[in-house]
C-alpha positions in Angstrom: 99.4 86.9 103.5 102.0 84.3 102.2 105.6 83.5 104.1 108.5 84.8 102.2 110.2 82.5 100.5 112.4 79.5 102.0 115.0 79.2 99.1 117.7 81.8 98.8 118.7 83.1 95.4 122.4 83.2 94.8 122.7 86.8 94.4 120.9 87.2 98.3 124.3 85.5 99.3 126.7 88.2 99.3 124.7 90.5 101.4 124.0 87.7 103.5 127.5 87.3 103.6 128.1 90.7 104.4 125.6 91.6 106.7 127.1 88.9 108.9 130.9 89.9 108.8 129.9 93.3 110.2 127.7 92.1 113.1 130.7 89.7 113.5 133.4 92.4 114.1 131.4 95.2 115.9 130.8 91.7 118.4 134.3 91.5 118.3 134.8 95.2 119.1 132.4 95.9 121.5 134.0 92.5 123.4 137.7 93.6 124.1 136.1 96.8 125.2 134.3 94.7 127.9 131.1 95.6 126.7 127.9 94.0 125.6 127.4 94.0 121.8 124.7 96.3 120.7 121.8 94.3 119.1 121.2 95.0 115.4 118.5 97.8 115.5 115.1 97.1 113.7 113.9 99.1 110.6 110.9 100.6 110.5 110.2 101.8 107.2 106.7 104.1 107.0 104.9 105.0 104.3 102.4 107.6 104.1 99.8 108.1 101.3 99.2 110.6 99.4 101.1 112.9 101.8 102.4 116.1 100.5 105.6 117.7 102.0 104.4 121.5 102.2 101.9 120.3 104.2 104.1 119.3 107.2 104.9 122.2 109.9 108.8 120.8 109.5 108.3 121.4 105.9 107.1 125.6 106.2 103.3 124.3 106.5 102.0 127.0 109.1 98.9 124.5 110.4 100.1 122.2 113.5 99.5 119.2 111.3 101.9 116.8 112.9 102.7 117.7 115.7 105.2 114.0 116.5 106.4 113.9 113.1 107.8 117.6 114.3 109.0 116.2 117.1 111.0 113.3 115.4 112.1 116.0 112.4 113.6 118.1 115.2 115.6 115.3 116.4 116.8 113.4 113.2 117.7 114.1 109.5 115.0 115.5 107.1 115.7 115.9 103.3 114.2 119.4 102.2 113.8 118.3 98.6 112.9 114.9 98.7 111.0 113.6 95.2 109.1 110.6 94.5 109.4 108.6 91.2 106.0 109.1 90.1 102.5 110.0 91.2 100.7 106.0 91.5 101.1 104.5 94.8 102.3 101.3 93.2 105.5 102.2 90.6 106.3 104.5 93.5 105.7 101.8 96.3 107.7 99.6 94.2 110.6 102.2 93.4 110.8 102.1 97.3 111.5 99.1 98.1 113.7 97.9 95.0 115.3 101.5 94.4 115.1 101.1 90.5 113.0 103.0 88.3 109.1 102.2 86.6 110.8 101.3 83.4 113.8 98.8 85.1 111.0 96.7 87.1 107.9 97.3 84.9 105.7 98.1 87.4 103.8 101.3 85.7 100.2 100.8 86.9 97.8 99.5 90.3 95.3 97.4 90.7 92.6 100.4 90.8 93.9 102.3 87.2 94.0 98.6 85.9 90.3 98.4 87.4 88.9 101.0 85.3 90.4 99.9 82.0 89.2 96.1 82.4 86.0 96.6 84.3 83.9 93.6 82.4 87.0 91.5 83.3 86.9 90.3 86.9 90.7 88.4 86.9 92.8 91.2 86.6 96.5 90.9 84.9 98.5 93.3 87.1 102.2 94.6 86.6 104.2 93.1 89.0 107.7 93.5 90.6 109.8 90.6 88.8 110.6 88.0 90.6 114.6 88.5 89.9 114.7 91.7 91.8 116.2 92.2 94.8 113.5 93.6 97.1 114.5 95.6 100.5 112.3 92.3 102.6 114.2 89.6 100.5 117.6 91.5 101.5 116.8 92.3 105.1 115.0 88.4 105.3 118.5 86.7 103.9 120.0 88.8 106.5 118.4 87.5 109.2 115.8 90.0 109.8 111.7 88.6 110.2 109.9 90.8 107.7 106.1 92.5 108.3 104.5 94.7 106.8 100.8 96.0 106.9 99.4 98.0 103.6 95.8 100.0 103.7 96.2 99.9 100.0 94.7 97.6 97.7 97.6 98.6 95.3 100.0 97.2 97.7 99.6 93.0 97.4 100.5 89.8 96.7 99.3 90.1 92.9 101.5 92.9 92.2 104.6 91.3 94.1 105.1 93.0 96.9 104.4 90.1 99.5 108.5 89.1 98.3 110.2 88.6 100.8 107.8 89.1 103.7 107.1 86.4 106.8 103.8 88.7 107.4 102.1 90.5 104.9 98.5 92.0 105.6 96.6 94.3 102.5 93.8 96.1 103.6 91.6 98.5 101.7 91.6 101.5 103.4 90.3 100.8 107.0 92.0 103.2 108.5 95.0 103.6 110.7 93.3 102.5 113.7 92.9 99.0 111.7 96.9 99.2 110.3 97.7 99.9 114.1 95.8 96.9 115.5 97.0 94.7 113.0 100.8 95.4 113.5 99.8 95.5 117.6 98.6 91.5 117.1 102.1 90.8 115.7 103.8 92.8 118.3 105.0 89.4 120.8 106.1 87.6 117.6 108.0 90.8 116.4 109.8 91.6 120.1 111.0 87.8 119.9 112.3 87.4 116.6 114.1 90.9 116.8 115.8 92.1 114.6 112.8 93.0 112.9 112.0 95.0 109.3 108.6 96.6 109.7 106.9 98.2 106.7 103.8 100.2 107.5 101.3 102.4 104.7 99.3 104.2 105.7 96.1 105.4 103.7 94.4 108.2 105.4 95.4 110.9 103.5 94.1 109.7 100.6 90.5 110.7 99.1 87.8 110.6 100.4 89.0 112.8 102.9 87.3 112.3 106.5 86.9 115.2 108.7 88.7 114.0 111.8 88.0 115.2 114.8 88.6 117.2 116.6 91.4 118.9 114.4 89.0 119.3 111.6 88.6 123.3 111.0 85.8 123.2 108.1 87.0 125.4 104.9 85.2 128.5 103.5 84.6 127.1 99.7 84.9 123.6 98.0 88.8 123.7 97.8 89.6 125.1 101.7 87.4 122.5 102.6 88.9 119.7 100.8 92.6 120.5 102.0 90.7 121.3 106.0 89.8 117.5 105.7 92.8 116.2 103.8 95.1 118.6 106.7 93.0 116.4 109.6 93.6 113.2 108.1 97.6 113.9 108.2 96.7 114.5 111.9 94.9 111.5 112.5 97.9 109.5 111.2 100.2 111.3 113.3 98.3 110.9 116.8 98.2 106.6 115.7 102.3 107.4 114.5 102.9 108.4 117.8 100.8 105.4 119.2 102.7 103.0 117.3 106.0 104.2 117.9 105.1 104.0 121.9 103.2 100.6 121.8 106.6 99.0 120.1 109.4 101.4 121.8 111.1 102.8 118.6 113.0 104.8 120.7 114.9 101.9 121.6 117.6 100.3 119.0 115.4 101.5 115.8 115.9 103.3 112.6 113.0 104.8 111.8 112.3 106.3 108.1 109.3 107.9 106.9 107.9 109.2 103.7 105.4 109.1 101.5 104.5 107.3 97.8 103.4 110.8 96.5 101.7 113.6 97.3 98.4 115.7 95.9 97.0 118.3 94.0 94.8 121.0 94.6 93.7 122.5 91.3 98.1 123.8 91.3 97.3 123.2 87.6 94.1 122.9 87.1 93.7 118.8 88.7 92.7 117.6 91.8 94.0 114.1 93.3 97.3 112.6 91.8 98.2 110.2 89.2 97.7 112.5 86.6 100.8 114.6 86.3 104.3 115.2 87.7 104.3 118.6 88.9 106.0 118.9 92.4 102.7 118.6 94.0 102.6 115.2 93.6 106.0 114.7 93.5 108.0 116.3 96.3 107.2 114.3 99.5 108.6 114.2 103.1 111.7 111.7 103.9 112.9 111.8 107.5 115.1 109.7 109.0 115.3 109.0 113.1 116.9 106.7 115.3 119.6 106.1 118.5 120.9 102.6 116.1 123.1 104.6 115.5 122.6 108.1 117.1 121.6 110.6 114.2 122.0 114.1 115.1 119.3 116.6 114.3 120.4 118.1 110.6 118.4 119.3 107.6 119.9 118.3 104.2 119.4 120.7 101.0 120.4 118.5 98.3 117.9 116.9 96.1 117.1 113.3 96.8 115.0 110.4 95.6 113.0 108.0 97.7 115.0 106.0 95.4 117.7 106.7 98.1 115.6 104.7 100.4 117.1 101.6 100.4 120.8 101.7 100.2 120.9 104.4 102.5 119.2 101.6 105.3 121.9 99.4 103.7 124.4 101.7 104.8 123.1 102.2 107.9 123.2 98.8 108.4 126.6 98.3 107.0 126.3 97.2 103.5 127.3 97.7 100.7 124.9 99.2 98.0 123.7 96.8 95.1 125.6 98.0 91.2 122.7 97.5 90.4 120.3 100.2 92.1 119.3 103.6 90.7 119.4 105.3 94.4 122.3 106.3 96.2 122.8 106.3 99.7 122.6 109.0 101.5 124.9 107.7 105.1 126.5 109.8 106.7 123.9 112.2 105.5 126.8 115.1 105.9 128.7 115.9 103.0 130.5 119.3 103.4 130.8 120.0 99.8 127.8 119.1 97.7 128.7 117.3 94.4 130.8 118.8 92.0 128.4 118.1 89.3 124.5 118.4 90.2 122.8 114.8 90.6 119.9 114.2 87.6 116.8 112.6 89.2 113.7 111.3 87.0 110.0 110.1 87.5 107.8 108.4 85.0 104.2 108.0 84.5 102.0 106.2 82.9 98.9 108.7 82.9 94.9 107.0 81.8 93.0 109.5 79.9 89.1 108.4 79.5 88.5 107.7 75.6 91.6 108.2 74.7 95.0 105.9 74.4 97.3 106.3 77.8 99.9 109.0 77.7 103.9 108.4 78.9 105.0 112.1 81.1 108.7 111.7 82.2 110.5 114.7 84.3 114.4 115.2 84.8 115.6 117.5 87.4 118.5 118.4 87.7 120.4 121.3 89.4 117.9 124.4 89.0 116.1 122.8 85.9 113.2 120.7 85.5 112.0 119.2 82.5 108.4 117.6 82.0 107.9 115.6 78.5 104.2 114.3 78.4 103.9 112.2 75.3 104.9 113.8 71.9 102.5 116.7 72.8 103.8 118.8 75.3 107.2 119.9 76.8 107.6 122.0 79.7 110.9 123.9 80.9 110.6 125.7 85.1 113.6 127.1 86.5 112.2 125.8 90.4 114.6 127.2 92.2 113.3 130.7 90.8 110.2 129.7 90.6 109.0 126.7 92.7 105.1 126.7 91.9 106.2 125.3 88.5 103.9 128.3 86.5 106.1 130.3 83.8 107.2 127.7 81.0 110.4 128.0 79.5 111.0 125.4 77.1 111.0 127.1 73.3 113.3 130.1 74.5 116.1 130.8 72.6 118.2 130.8 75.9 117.0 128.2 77.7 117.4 125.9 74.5 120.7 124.2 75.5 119.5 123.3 79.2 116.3 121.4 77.1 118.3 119.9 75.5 120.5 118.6 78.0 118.3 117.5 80.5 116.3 115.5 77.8 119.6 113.9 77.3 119.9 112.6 80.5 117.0 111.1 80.9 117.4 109.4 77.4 121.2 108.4 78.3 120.2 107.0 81.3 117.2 105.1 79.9 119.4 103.2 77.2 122.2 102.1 79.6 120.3 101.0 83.3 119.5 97.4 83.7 115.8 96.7 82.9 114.0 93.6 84.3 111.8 91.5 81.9 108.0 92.6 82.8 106.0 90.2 84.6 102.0 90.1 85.6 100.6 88.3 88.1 96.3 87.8 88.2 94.0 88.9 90.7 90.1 88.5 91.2 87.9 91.0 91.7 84.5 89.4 93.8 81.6 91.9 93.2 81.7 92.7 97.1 84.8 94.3 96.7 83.9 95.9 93.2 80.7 97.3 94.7 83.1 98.6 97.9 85.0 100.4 95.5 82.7 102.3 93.2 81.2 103.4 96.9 84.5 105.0 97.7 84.7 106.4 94.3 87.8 104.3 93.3 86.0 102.7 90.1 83.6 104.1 87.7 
């Protein structure tokens, strides 16, 4: 846990800057009206991991898995096709909460993949977010916000940068949301008094091992059923302490809520079971909903595809700010627009996938209207028409009429590689004591 830090960067100032004028004319506002300005509403930003998006009942999932999350989704905005960055927690964690791609901040693996490939080597050298970047805690903290945020995810610390910005930070490995709940519960009197407050919360239940939680675990009738039976009551576990939270701290008072996930799972789709491995869309496509009375959102359901890139200059925007030149997300306030885009919105992901005995593989996937495009390495390239066919099965990449679409998408992805703004990589060190390591291999983490 380490306080975020006192000295303000020059490029914090305009948003600073900015943040300010707004509070200081809807003050102004609100006063000639005779009425008492509205408080700047927290931000609770919640990440679930490992959380697929067809598993949610708002989502077509036909089990009663989260019941409050279908609650909230019935009152506020949920994007239908909603895609993570990649399939680690950390690059996508970090995408997050700086809204630029792997390759901009250079933060491709976690501390667990980085594990397995140093095991003899207890001080770890992990990627990092660079110190440079503009972070959603660093913005909301120069804005006057306190920052917190509690992590069941080893993946998520201060070796990896992630603490930037924060006045709280807590990393836990995997205790549970029971443990994330009690932890946030023993900031809750600092939190009320320093409103407004930024709030990040991951948690980890979802994730393997699955626990059969009771009593909504239905056991499965082979290996598979009963690994998605145990993976479905974990998602219910976190909803009942979702809904616990949200109670405890009165979200439903001057809050915008968002919740989504770093990226989902697989379930032998193609063959694999976990994530990290490829970028189909079962690891990809994820849940974003957004909910709040700060302002009012009205219930709506938006088609287009996004990017939890989108994350964090859509909160800007909600907040009245002006999104960053330099993020790779868009945001997404007012939610509503009548006419789509005239010209369909590319979105990529990147991985950086370990193979055992053999040299790590690059996979990189544009979408983009219809079209999907996965490149893993020089090896393979695969071509889905998703809208046709969603399950990602029937390849199309070599046809003689599907050449020009190939081509293009590849394109994008290269065009937009050689021109965004890319951060110089950075590594920060963290030891491993053999407590921990021996914690890990009993989890199955580490080999």
């Amino acid at each position: 846990m380490r306080r975020g830090p006192e000295r303000r960067p020059p490029a914090l100032r305009p948003w600073w800057l900015a943040l300010l004028l707004v509070q200081a004319l809807f003050c102004l506002s609100a006063c000639r009206r005779g009425e008492k300005p509205q408080a700047r509403p927290n931000v609770v930003l919640v990440v679930i991991d490992t959380l697929r998006a067809d598993h949610l009942p708002f989502y077509g999932y036909r089990s009663l898995t989260a019941p409050f999350l279908s609650d909230l989704a019935a009152q506020g905005v949920v994007f239908e096709s909603c895609y993570s960055i990649s399939s680690y927690t950390s690059p996508a964690t970090a995408s997050i909460l700086t809204s630029l791609y792997p390759f901009q901040h250079g933060v491709h693996k976690g501390l667990i993949v980085t594990l397995n490939q140093q095991a003899e080597n207890p001080t770890l050298q992990l990627n990092r977010i660079p110190q440079p970047v503009l972070t959603m805690s660093e913005w909301l903290q120069a804005g006057g916000y306190r920052t917190f945020a509690v992590a069941d995810n080893l993946n998520i610390g201060e070796a990896e940068g992630f603490t930037q910005g924060f006045d709280r930070f807590s990393t836990m490995n995997n205790r549970g949301a029971d443990q994330v709940n009690r932890q946030v519960k023993l900031w809750k009197r600092e939190m009320l008094q320093a409103a407004p407050y930024f709030l990040y919360v991951h948690y980890m239940d979802p994730h393997a091992p699955y626990l059969a939680r009771q009593p909504w675990y239905v056991p499965g009738a082979d290996e598979l059923q009963e690994q998605k039976a145990r993976y479905d009551s974990e998602i219910r576990f976190v909803d009942e302490r979702l809904r616990e939270l949200f109670a405890e701290l009165s979200w439903d008072e001057n809050t915008i809520l968002v919740i989504t996930a770093d990226h989902g799972e697989e379930f032998l789709e193609h063959g694999q079971t976990g994530h990290g491995k490829t970028l189909y869309n079962e690891v990809l496509r994820v849940p974003l909903l957004f909910w709040g009375q700060a302002p009012a959102l009205q219930p709506r359901r938006v088609k287009e595809a996004v990017s939890t890139l989108d994350i964090m200059p859509t909160i800007g925007a909600m907040l009245g700010l002006t999104a960053e030149k330099i993020f790779s997300g868009i945001s997404l306030w007012p939610f509503a627009r009548p006419a789509g885009p005239a010209e369909p919105r590319a979105l990529f992901a990147t991985l950086l996938a370990s193979r055992p005995g053999r040299a790590d593989i690059t996979l990189r996937a544009t979408l983009w209207d219809r079209w999907k495009l996965i490149v893993s390495g020089e090896e393979t390239r695969e071509l889905f028409d998703i809208r046709a066919h969603p399950r990602e099965r029937i390849n199309q990449y070599g046809r003689i009429e599907t050449q020009a679409i190939a081509a293009k998408l590849n394109g994008l992805f290269l065009s937009f590689q050689s021109r965004c703004p890319v951060f110089p990589q950075e590594t920060g060190e963290r030891q491993i004591d053999p407590e921990l390591l021996a914690e890990l291999k009993t989890l199955g983490y580490v080999r």
